[in-house]
C-alpha positions as CSV (number, residue, x, y, z in Angstrom):
1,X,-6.9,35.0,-4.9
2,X,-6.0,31.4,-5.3
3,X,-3.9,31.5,-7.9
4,X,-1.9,33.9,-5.8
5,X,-2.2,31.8,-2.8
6,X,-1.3,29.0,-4.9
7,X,2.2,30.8,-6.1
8,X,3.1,32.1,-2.4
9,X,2.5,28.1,-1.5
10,X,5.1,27.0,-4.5
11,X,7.4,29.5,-3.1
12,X,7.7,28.6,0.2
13,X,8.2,24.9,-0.6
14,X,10.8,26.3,-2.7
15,X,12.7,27.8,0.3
16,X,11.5,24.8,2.9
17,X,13.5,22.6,0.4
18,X,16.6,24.6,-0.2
19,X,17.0,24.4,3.8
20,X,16.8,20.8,3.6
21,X,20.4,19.4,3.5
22,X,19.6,15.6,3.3
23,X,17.0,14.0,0.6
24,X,15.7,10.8,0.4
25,X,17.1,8.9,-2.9
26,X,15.6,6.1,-3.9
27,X,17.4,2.8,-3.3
28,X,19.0,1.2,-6.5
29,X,18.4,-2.9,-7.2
30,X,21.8,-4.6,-7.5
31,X,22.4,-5.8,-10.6
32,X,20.5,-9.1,-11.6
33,X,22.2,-11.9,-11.7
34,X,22.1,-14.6,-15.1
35,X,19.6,-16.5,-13.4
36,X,17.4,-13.5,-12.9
37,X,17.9,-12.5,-16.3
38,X,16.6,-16.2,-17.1
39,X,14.4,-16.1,-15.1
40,X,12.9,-12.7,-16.7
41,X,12.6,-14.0,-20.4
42,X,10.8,-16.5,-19.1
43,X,7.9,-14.4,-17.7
44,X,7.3,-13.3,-21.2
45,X,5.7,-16.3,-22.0
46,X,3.6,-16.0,-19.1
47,X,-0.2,-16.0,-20.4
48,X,-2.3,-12.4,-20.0
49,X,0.6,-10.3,-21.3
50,X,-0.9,-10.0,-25.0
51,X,2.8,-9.7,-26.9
52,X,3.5,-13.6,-27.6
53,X,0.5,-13.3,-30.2
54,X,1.6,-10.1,-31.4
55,X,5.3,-11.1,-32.0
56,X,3.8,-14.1,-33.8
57,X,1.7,-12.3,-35.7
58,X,4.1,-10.2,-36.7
59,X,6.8,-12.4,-37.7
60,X,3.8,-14.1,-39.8
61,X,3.2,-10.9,-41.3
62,X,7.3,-10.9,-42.7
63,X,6.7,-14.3,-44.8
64,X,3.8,-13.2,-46.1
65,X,5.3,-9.6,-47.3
66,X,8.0,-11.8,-48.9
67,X,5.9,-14.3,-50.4
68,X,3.7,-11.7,-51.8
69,X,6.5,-9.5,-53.1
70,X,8.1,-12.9,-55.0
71,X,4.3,-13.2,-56.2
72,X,4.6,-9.9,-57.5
73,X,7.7,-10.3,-59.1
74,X,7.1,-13.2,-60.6
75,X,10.1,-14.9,-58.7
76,X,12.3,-14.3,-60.9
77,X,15.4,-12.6,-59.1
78,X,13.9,-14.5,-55.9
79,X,14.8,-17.8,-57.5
80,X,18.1,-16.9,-58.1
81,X,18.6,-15.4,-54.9
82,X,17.7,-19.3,-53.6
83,X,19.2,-21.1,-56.1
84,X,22.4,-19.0,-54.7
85,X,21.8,-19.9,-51.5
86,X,21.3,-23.2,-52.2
87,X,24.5,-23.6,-54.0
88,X,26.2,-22.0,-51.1
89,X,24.9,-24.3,-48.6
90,X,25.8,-27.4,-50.8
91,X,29.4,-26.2,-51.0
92,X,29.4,-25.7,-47.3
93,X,27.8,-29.1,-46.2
94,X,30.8,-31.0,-48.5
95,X,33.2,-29.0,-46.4
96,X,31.3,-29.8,-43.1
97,X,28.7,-32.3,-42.3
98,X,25.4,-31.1,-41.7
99,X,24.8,-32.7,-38.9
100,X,27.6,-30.2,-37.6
101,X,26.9,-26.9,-39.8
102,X,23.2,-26.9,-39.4
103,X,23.3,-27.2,-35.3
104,X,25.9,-24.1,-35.5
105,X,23.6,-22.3,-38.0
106,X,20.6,-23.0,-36.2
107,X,22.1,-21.7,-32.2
108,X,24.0,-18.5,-34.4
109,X,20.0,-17.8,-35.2
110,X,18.8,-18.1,-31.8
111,X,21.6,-15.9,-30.9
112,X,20.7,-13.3,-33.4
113,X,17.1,-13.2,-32.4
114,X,18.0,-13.9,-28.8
115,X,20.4,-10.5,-29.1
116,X,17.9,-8.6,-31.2
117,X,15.1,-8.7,-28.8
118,X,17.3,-8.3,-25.9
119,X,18.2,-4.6,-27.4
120,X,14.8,-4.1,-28.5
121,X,13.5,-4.5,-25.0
122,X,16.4,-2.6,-23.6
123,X,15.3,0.4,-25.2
124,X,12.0,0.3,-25.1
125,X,12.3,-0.2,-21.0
126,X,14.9,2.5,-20.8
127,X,12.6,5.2,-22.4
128,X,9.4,3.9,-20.7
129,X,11.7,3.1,-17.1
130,X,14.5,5.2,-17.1
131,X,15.3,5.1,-13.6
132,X,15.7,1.1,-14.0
133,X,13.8,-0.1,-10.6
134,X,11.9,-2.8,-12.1
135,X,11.6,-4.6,-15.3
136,X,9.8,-4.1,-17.9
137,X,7.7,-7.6,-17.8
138,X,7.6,-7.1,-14.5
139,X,5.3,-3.5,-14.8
140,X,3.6,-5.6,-18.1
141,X,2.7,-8.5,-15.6
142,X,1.5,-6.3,-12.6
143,X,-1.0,-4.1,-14.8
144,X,-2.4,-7.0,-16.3
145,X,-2.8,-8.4,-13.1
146,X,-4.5,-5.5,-11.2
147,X,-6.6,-4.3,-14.2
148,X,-8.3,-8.4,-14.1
149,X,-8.9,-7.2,-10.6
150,X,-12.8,-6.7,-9.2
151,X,-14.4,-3.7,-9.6
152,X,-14.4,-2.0,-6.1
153,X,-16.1,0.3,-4.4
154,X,-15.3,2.2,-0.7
155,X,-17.4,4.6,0.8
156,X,-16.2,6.9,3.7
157,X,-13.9,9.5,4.4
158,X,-10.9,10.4,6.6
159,X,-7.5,8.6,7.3
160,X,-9.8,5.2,7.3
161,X,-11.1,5.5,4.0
162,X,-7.5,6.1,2.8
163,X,-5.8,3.5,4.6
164,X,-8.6,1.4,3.0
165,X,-7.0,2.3,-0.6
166,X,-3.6,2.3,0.3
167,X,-4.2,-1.7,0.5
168,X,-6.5,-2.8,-2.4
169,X,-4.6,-0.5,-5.1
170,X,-2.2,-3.6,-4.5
171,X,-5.0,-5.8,-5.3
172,X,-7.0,-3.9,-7.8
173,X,-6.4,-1.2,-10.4
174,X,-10.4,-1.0,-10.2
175,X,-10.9,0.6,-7.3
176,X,-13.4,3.9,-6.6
177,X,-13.2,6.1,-3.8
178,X,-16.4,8.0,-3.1
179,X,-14.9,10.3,-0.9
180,X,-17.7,13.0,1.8
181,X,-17.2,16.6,1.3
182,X,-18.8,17.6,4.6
183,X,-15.2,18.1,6.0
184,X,-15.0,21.6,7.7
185,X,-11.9,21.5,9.9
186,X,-8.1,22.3,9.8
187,X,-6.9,23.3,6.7
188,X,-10.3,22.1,4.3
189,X,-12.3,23.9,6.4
190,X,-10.3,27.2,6.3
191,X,-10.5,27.6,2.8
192,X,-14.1,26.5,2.2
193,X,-14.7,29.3,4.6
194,X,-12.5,32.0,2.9
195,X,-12.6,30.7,-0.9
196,X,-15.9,29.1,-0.9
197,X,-15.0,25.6,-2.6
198,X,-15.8,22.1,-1.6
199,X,-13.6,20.7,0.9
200,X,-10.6,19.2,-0.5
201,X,-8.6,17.8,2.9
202,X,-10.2,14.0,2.6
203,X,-10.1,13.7,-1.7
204,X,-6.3,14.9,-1.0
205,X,-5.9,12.0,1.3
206,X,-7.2,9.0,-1.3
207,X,-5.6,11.0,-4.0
208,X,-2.1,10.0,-2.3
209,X,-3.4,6.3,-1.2
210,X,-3.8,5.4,-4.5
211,X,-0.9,7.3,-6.1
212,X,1.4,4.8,-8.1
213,X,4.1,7.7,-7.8
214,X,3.8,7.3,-3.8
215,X,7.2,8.7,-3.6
216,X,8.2,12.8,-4.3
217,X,4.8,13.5,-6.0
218,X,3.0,12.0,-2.9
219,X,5.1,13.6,0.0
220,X,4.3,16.9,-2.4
221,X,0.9,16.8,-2.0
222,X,0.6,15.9,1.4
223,X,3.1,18.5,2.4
224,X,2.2,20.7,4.9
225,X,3.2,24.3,5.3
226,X,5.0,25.3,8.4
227,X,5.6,28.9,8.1
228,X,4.5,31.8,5.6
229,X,1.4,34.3,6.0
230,X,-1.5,32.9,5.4
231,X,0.0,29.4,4.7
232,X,0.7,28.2,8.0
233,X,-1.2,24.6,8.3
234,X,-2.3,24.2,4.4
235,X,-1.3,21.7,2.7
236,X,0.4,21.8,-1.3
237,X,-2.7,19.2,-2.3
238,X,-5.7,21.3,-0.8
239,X,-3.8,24.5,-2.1
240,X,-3.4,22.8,-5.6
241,X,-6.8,21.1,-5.5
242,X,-7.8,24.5,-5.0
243,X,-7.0,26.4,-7.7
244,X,-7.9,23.7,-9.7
245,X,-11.3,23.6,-8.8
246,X,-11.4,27.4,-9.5
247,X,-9.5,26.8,-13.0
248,X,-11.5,23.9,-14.5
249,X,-14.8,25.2,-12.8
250,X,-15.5,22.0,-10.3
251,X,-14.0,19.8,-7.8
252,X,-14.7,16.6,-10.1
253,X,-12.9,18.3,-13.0
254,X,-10.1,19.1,-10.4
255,X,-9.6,15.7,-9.0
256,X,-9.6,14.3,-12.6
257,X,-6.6,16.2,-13.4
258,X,-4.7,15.5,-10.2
259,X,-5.4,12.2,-11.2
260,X,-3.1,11.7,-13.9
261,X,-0.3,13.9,-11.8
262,X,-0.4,11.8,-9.4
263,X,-0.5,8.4,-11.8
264,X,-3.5,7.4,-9.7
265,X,-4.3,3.7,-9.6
266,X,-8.1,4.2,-9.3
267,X,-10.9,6.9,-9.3
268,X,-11.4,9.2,-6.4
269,X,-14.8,11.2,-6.3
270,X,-16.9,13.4,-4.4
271,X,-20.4,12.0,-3.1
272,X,-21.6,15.4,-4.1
273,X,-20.7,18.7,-5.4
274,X,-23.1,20.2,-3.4
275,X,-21.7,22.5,-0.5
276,X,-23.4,20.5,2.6
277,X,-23.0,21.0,6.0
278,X,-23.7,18.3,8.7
279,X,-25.7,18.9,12.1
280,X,-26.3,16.6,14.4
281,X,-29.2,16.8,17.0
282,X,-28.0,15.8,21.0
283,X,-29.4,13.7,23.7
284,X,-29.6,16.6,26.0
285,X,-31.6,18.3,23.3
286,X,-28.9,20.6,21.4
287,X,-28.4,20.9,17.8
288,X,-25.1,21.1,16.9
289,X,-23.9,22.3,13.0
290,X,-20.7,21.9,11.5
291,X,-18.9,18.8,11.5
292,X,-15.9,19.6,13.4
293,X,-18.1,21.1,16.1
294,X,-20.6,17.9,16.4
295,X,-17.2,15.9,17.7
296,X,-16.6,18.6,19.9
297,X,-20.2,19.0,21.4
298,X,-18.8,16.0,23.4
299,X,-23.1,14.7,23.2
300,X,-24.6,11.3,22.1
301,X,-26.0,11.9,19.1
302,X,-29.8,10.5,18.2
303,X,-29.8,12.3,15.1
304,X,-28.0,13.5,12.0
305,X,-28.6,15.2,8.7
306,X,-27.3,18.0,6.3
307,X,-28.2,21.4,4.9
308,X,-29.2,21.2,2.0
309,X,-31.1,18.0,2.8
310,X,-31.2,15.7,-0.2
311,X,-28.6,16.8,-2.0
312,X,-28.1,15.3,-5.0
313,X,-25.6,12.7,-5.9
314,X,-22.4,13.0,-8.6
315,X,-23.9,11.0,-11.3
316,X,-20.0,9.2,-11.9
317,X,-20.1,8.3,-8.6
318,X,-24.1,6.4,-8.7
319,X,-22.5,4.6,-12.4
320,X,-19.7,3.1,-10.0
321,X,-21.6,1.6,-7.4
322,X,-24.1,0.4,-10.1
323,X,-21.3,-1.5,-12.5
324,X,-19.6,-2.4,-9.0
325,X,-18.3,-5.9,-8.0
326,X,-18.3,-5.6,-4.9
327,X,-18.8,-1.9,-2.5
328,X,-17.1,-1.6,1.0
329,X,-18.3,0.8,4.0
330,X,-15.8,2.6,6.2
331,X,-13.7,2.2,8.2
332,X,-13.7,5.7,9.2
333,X,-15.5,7.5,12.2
334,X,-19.1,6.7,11.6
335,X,-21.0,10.0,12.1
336,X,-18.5,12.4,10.4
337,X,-16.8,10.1,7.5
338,X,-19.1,7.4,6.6
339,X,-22.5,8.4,6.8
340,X,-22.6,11.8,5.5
341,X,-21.8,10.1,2.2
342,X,-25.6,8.1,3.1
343,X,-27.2,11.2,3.5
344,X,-27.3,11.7,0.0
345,X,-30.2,9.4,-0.7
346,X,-29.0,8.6,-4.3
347,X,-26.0,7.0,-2.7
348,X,-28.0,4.9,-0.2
349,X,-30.6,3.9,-3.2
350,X,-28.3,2.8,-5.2
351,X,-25.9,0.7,-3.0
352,X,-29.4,-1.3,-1.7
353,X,-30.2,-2.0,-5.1
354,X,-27.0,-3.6,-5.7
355,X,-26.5,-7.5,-5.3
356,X,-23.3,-7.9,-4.9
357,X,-21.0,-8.5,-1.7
358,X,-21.4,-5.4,0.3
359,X,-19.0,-5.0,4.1
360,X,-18.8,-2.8,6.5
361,X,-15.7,-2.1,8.0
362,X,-16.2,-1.5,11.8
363,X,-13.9,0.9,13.7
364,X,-11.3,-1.2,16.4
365,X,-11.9,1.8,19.1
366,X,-14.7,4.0,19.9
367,X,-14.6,7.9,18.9
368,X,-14.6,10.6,22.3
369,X,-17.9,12.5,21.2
370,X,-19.2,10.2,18.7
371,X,-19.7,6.9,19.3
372,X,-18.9,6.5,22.9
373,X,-19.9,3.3,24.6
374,X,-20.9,1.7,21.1
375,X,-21.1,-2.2,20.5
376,X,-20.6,-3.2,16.8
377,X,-24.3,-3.3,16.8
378,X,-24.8,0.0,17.5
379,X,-22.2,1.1,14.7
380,X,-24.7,-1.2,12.1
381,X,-28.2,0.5,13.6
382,X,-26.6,3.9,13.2
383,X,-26.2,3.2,9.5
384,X,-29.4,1.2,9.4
385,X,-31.0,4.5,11.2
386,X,-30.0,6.8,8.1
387,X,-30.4,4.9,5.5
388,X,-34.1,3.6,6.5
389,X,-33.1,-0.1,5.2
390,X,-30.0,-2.4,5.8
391,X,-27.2,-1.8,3.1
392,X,-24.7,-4.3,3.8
393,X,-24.6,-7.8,4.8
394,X,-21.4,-8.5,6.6
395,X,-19.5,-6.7,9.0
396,X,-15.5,-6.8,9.9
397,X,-14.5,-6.7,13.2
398,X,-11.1,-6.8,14.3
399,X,-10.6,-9.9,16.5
400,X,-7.1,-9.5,18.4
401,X,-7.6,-7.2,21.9
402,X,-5.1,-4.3,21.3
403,X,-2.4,-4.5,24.4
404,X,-2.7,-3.2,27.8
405,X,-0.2,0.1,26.8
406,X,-2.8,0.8,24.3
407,X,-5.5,0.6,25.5
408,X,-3.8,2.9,28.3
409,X,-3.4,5.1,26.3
410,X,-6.3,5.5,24.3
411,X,-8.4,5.4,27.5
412,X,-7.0,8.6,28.9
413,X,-8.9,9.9,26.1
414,X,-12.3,8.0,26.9
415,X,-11.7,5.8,24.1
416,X,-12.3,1.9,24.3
417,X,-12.2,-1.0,22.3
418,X,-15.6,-1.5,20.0
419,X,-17.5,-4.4,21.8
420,X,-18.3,-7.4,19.3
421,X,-22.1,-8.4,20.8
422,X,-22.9,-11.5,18.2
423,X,-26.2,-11.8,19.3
424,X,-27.3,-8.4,18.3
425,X,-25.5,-8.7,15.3
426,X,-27.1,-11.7,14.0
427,X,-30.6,-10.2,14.9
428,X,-29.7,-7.7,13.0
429,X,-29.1,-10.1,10.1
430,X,-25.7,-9.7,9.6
431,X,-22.8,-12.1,9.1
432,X,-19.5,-11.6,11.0
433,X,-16.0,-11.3,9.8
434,X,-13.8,-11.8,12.6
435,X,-9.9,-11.1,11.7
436,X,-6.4,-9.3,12.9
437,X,-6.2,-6.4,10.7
438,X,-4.9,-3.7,13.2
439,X,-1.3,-2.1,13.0
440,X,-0.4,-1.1,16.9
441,X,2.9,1.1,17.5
442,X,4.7,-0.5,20.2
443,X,6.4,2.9,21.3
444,X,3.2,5.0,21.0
445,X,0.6,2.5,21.6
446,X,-1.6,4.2,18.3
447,X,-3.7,1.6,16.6
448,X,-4.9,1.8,12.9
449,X,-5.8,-0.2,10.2
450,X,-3.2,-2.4,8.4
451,X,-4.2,-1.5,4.8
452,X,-2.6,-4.7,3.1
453,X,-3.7,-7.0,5.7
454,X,-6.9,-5.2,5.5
455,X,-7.5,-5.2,1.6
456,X,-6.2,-9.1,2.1
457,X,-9.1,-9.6,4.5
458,X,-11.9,-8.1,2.5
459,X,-10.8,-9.8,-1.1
460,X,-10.6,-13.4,0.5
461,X,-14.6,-12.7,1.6
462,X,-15.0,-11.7,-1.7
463,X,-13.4,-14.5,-3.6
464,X,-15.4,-16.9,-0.8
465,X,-18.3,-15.0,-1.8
466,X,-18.4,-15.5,-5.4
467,X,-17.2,-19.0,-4.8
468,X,-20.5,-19.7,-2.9
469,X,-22.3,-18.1,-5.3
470,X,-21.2,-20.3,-8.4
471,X,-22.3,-23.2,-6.4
């Protein structure tokens, strides 16, 4: 059924882009100029690349074939071959002085080589880059760079979570999403209902965050169908996510392989690959199941759990946060993206037991039918309220006030900024991390997360961190 669905979903992408007259090319560089070029062979020699050795090596490896081979030969023809070119190079020194030929020799050489690996380059970079929008050393440099980078983990779920991602892959090629699968809305929801597999909506999300190909293949997989039966509202990922799952028996096995479509700078996984549902019990006394309906229910919420309670956790996704550098909470709504991933109690144990640098990112405005009226302390005793124990020891809280048009606008949906109540939080014995990482639309007045501002934030607490640490 899949499969099917899966094929009626390729063909109507198909037909939505034959209607589309005008495509988005990628812009081409202008042609660098000598300096550049310069420029470039110069960041060969920069240290971490691991070719300078190599070349060396190499060229090391050519006098010693020779030597060995006029060894072997017992120099014979080799000494005649120099006495030759010694001859040669008398004759031409009489003609011109040395201090003239061997200065011409000796920059002919350097041209030679210079020339030489200038093609060799060339080719290799226009097999491995054919479309030419960066240089080679430049990818060489970048990978080094990012794969030195900590080893992160984020925990949560939603847009948050893969704003989160869309920031540190710039910082870190080490990243690990673990990613709630409690999601049981829109298009996720629709085909955990009719197909029975794990919700894909949320893994589809940091799939696309921390795609290096975040061009065609990205807008591909978060493409959204807008007419078709049956199709209207899915998008290509959770379809293809879909029928993966079903092909290579599991939602793990499935990501894996979107993975390397999608060039993904990271690992994405699932807290669990058992089918959970959340409920949530209300103030006025009701018990709400299903995710989607627990925002809906419009209640304050005292309590929160799953069915199957317990489940247990993906053992990849415990070996991350226990070889982690560093593991990162949220942002994300708090009852519905970040701690269903802390109701599995493998996940909780093993964050605690870690002693590295652990943050929570708080939310900038409060969620209608979640957290309404919560300070930043009642964000952290939420958490704390799950999990039985504290798991983090910092929190970041957005420090500029959004403006008047937004917060306009976001009250006309009862939503207001998070209060920062210090005393609380320092009772609560947590430090603060007060900085500007929101994004605000001028025309719409939306707020969200700046990812690289964001990723910036949280890495500078991190290098602090460690730097405290040492001493």
């Amino acid at each position: 059924m899949t499969i099917g669905l899966l094929k009626q979903a390729l063909h109507a992408l198909r037909q939505e882009t034959r209607s589309r007259s005008n495509f988005r090319l990628r812009a081409t560089l202008p042609t660098p100029t000598r300096e550049r070029k310069l420029f470039r062979w110069f960041k060969w020699l920069a240290p971490g690349l691991l070719v300078k050795r190599w070349l060396l090596l190499s060229a090391g490896g050519v006098l010693m074939a020779v030597l060995g081979f006029a060894i072997w030969i017992k120099l014979t023809p080799v000494y005649f071959l120099i006495q030759l070119t010694v001859d040669i190079l008398e004759k031409i020194t009489t003609i011109i002085p040395n201090y003239v030929s061997g200065p011409i020799v000796f920059t002919f050489g350097l041209l030679f080589i210079l020339w030489g690996q200038t093609r060799t380059l060339g080719s290799i970079t226009e097999v491995l880059m054919p479309e030419g929008d960066a240089e080679l050393v430049d990818v060489l440099l970048t990978h080094r760079r990012l794969n030195r980078g900590p080893k992160i983990v984020a925990i949560g779920g939603g847009t948050g979570l893969s704003t989160l991602l869309r920031g540190l892959k710039e910082f870190s090629a080490n990243s690990t999403a673990i990613v709630t699968v409690a999601d049981d809305g829109g298009s996720s929801g629709r085909l955990r209902r009719e197909i029975g597999v794990l919700p894909p909506g949320d893994v589809r999300n940091c799939l696309a965050a921390l795609a290096n190909e975040e061009k065609l293949m990205t807008e591909l997989f978060q493409y959204r169908f807008r007419a078709g039966d049956g199709l209207t509202g899915h998008s290509f990922g959770n379809l293809f996510l879909t029928a993966l799952s079903e092909i290579t028996g599991d939602l793990e096995q499935a990501i894996a392989a979107s993975s390397q479509v999608l060039a993904v700078r990271g690992r994405v996984l699932p807290a669990t690959l058992t089918d959970v549902r959340l409920w949530a019990e209300l103030a006025d006394g009701r018990q709400i199941e299903g995710e989607s309906n627990i925002t809906e229910a419009k209640g304050q919420i005292v309590r929160i759990g799953c069915i199957p309670p317990d489940p247990p956790a993906l053992p990849r996704a415990l070996q991350a946060i226990q070889e982690a550098d560093y593991i990162v909470i949220g942002p994300g709504s708090l009852y519905t993206s970040v701690i269903p991933n802390l109701l599995v109690p493998e996940i909780a144990e093993a964050i605690a037991q870690r002693d590295v640098p652990r943050i929570y990112v708080c939310n900038i405005m409060t969620q209608p039918g979640e957290t309404d009226n919560y300070t930043v302390a009642d964000h952290i005793r939420a958490i704390d309220a799950v999990c039985k124990r504290p798991l983090f020891e910092a929190v970041l809280v957005q420090k500029k006030v959004p403006s008047a048009r937004s917060l306009i606008r976001y009250a006309q949906e009862d939503s207001y900024p998070v209060t920062l109540d210090r005393d609380a939080i320092m009772r609560l014995g947590r430090r603060i991390v007060l900085a500007s990482v929101m994004d605000e639309d001028t025309e719409t007045g939306y707020l969200r997360h700046n990812p690289q501002k964001l990723a910036r934030v949280l890495l500078r607490w991190y290098s602090r961190t460690q730097g405290l640490e040492r001493i």
